[in-house]
C-alpha positions as CSV (number, residue, x, y, z in Angstrom):
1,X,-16.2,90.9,-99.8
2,X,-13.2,93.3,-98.9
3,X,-13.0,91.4,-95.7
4,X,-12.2,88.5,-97.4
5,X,-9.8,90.4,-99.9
6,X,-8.3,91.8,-97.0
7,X,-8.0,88.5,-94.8
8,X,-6.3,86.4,-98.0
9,X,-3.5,89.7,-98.5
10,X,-2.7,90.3,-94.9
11,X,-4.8,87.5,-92.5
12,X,-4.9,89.4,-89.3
13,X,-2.5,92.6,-89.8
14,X,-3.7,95.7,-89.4
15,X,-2.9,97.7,-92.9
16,X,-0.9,100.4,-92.8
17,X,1.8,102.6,-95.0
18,X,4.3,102.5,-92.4
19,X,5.1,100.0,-89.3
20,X,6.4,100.8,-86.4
21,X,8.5,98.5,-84.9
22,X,11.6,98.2,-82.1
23,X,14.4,96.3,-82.6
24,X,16.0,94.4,-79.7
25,X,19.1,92.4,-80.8
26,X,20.3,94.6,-83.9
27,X,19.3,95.4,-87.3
28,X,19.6,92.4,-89.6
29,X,19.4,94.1,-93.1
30,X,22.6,94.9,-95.1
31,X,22.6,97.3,-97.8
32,X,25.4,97.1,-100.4
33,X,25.6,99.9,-102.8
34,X,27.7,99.4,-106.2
35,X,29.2,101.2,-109.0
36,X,31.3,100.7,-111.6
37,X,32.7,97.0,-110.3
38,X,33.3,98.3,-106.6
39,X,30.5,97.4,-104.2
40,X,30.4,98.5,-100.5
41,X,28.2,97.6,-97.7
42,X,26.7,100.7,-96.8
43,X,24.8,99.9,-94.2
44,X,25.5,102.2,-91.6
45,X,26.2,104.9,-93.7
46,X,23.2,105.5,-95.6
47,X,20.5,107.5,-94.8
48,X,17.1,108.8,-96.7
49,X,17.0,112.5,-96.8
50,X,14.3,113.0,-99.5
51,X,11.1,111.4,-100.8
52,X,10.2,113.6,-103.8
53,X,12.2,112.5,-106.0
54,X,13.8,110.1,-103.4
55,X,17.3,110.6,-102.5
56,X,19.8,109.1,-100.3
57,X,23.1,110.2,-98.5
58,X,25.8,108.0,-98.2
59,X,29.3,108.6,-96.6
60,X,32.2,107.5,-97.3
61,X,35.1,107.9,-94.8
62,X,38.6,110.1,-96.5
63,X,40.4,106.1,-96.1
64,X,37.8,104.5,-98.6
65,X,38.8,105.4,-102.0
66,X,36.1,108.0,-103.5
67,X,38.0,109.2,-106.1
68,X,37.5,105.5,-108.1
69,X,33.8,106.3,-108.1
70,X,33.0,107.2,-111.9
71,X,29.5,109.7,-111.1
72,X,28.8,109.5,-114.2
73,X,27.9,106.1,-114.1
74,X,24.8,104.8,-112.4
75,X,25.0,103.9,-109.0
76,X,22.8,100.2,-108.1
77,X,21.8,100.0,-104.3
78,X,20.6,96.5,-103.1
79,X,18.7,95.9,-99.9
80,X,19.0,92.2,-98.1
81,X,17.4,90.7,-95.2
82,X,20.9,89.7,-93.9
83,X,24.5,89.6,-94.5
84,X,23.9,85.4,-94.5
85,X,20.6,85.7,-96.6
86,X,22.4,87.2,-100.4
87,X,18.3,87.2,-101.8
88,X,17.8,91.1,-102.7
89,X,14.1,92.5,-101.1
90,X,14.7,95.2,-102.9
91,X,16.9,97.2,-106.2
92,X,17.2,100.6,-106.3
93,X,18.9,102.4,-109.3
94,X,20.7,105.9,-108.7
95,X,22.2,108.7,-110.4
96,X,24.8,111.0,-108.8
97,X,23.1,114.3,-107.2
98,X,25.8,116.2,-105.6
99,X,28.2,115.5,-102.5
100,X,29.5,117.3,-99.5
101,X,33.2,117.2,-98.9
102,X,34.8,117.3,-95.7
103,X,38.4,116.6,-94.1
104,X,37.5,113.1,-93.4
105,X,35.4,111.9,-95.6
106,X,32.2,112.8,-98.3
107,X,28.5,112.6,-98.3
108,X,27.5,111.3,-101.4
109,X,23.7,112.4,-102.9
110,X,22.1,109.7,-105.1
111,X,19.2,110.4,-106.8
112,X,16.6,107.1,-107.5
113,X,16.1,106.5,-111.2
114,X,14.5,103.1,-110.9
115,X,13.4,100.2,-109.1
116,X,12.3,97.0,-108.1
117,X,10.7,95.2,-105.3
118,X,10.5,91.3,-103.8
119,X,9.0,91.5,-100.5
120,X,5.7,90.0,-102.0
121,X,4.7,89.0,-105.3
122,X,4.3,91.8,-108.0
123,X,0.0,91.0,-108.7
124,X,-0.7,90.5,-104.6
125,X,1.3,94.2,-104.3
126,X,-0.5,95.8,-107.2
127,X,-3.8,94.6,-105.5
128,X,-2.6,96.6,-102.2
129,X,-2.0,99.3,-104.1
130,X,-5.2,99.9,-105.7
131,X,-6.9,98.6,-102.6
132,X,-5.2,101.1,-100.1
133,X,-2.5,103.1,-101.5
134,X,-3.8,104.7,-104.6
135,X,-3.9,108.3,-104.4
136,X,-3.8,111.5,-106.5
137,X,-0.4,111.9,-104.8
138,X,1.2,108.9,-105.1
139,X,1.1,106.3,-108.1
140,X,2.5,102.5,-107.7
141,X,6.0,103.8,-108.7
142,X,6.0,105.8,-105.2
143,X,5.1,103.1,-103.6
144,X,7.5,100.6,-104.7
145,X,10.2,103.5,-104.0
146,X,9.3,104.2,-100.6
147,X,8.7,100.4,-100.1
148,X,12.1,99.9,-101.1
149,X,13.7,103.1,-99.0
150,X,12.1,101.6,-96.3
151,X,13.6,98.0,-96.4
152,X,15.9,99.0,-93.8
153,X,15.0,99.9,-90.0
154,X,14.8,104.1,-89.8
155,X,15.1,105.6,-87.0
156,X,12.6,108.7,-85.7
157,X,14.0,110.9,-83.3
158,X,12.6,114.4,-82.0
159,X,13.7,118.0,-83.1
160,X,13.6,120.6,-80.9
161,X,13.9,124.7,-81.7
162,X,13.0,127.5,-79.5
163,X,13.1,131.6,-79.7
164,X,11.4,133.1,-77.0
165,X,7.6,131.6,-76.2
166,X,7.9,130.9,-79.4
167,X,8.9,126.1,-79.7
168,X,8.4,123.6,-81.5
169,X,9.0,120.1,-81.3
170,X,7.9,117.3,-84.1
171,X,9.5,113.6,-84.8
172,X,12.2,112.9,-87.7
173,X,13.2,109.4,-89.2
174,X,15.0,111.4,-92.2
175,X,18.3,111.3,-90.1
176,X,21.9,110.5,-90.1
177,X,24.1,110.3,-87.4
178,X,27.9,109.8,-89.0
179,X,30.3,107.4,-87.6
180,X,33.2,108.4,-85.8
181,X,32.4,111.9,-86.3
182,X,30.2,114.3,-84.4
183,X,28.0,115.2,-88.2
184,X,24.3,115.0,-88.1
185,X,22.4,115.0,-91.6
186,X,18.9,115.6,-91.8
187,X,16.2,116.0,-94.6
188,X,13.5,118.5,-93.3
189,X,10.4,119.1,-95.3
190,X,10.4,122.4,-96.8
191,X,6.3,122.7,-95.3
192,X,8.0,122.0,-91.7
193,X,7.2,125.9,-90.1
194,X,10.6,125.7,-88.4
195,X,12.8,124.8,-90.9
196,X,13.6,129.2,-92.1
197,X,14.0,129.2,-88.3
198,X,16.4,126.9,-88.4
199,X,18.3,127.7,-91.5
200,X,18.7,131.6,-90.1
201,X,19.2,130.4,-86.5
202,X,21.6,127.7,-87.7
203,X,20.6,126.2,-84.6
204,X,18.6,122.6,-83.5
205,X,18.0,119.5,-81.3
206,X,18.0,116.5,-81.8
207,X,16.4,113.4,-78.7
208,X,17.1,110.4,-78.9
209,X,13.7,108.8,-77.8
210,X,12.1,105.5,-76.2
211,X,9.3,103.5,-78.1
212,X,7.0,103.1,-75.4
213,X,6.4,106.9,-76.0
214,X,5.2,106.1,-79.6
215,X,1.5,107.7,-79.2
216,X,2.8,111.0,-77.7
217,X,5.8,111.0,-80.1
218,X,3.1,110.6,-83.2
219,X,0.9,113.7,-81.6
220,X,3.6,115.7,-82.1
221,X,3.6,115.0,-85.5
222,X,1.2,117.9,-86.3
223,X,3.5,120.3,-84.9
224,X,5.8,119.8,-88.6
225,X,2.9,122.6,-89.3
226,X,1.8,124.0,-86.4
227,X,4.1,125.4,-83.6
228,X,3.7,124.9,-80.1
229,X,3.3,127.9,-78.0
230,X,2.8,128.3,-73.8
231,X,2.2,125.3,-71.6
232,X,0.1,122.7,-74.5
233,X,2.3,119.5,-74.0
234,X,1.2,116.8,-71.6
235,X,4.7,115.9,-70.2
236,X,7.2,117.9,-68.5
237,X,10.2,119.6,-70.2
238,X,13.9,120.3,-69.8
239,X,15.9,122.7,-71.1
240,X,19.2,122.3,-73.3
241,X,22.1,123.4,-71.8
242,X,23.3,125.7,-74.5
243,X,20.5,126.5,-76.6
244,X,17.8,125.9,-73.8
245,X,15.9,124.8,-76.3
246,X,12.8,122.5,-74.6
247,X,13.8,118.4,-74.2
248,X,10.7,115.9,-73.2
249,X,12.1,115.0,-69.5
250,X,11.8,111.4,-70.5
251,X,13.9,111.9,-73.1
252,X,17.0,109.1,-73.4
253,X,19.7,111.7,-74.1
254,X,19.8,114.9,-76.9
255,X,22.6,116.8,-78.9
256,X,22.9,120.3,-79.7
257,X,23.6,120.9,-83.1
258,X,25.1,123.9,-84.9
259,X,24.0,123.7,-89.0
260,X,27.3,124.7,-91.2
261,X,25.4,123.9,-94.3
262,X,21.9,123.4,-96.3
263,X,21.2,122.0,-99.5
264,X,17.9,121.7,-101.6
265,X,17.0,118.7,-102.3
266,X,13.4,118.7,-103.6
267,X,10.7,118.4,-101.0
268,X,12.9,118.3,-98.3
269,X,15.8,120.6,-97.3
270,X,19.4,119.0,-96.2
271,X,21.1,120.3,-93.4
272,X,24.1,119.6,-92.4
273,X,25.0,119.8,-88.8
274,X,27.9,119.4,-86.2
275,X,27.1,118.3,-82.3
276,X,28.4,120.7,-80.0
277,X,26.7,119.2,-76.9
278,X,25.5,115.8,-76.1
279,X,23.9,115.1,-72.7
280,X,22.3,112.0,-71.2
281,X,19.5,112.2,-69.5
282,X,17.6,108.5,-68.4
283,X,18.9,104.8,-69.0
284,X,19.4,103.3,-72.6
285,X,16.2,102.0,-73.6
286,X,14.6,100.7,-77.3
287,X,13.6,103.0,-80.2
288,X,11.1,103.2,-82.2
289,X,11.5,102.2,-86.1
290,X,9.7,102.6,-89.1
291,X,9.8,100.0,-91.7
292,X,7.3,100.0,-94.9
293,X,4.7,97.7,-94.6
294,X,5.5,95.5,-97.6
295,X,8.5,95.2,-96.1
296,X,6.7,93.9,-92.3
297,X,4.5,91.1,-94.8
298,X,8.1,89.8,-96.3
299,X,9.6,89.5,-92.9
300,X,6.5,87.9,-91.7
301,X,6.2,85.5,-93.9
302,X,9.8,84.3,-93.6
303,X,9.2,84.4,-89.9
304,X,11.6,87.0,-89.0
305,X,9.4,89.9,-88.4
306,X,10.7,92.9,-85.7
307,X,8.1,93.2,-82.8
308,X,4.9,95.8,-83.7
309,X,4.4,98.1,-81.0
């Protein structure tokens, strides 16, 4: 019997929260955010840097008109499969959190108030819910937020931190690399056993990575809690050349940030970072993604789905 449940929600997917995909020719999604009459595509300048409660950065360059923004007003963000395809997968509702200023420009916090989803109808995704999601931690309101968050491609990269014998290195898709600037913006778990380091340090890496290292870049994983220590990896390592903080040698390229500011968000910690290195180290290759699963079934089904891998 839950084969067949299974095989008439999903046919022949493997279930998962989370899937991990590459994408070859570009991002398709748009995300427009809007508030008070303005609305702005947002899609490149948006990241999600919290998940309890959920909250999102978005920046806005010093030439795009902040000061219009009323924050008192809720903030709407709405999540498309295209800039051609106007249908909305999925409505988030925000309130104002708090903002970073800089010279050129200001990272807005929005904190999620609401939502609603349209990958798949509401009784077929309150039946994967109950079939595979429920959980003391997380009720069908988390899923439909992180369902929604996850409408849109993020990226997982690698951190790296060293100080003495003493390394770690764990994967990250709560990242933000601004445009035309050399900011990073990151949403660490407060669990993560290098993030004091970090904070006192003010010091980190960040890899960009290749998908086809996805089981070895999900082993790490484990390290958010547990540092590494003396030879344990099964790959080789370089060093950063300021830091010399460790690199994976098959590694695409890495920056060497310097943090200049932290901010708590909830479960996760902001930090707020400037690249003061960036070297390349193999050829350009694909990435590795994470989209919600919800999401995957939508795109499936209107036959527009990113490769699995």
């Amino acid at each position: 019997m839950k084969k067949l449940l299974r095989d008439i929600l999903f046919g022949v997917i493997p279930v998962t929260e989370y899937s991990t995909i590459t994408v070859k020719d570009g991002i398709l999604e748009r995300v427009f955010l809007e508030t008070g009459g303005i609305r702005v595509d947002i899609s490149l300048t948006h990241w999600l840097l919290c998940l309890n409660p959920v909250v999102f950065g978005v920046w806005f360059p010093k030439h795009e008109n902040t000061h219009s923004f009323d924050i008192t007003q809720p903030f709407k963000m709405y999540f498309k499969d295209s800039e051609e395809d106007d249908k909305t997968v999925a409505l988030l509702k925000l309130n104002f959190f708090n903002k970073i200023e800089e010279p050129d420009g200001t990272l807005f916090l929005l904190k999620l108030t609401g939502t609603r989803i349209h990958h798949i109808n509401l009784i077929r995704a309150r039946l994967i819910f109950y079939r595979y999601y429920k959980k003391p931690e997380q009720d069908f309101y988390k899923l439909k937020s992180y369902s929604a968050a996850y409408s849109y491609p993020r990226k997982v990269r690698l951190i790296s931190y060293r100080e003495g014998d003493w390394y770690n290195i764990f994967p990250m898709d709560l990242v933000g690399d601004i445009p035309g600037s050399k900011r990073f913006v990151f949403g660490l778990r407060h669990s993560n056993v290098t993030l004091a380091r970090i904070i006192e340090t003010k010091k980190m890496v960040v890899s960009e990575i290749p998908y086809e290292f996805k089981e070895i870049i999900y082993k790490l994983g484990k390290h958010h809690r547990e540092p590494l220590s003396g030879n344990k990896l099964p790959f080789n390592l370089t060093q950063s050349a300021i830091y010399d903080f460790p690199i994976p040698e098959w590694a695409i390229s890495y920056k060497e940030i310097r943090i200049v500011n932290t901010m708590n968000l909830g479960s996760h910690m902001l930090l707020w970072g400037m690249e003061i290195n960036e070297m390349v180290l193999n050829k350009p290759s694909l990435s590795l993604f994470h989209i919600h699963f919800l999401h995957y079934l939508h795109q499936q089904k209107k036959g527009r789905a990113y490769e699995l891998v």
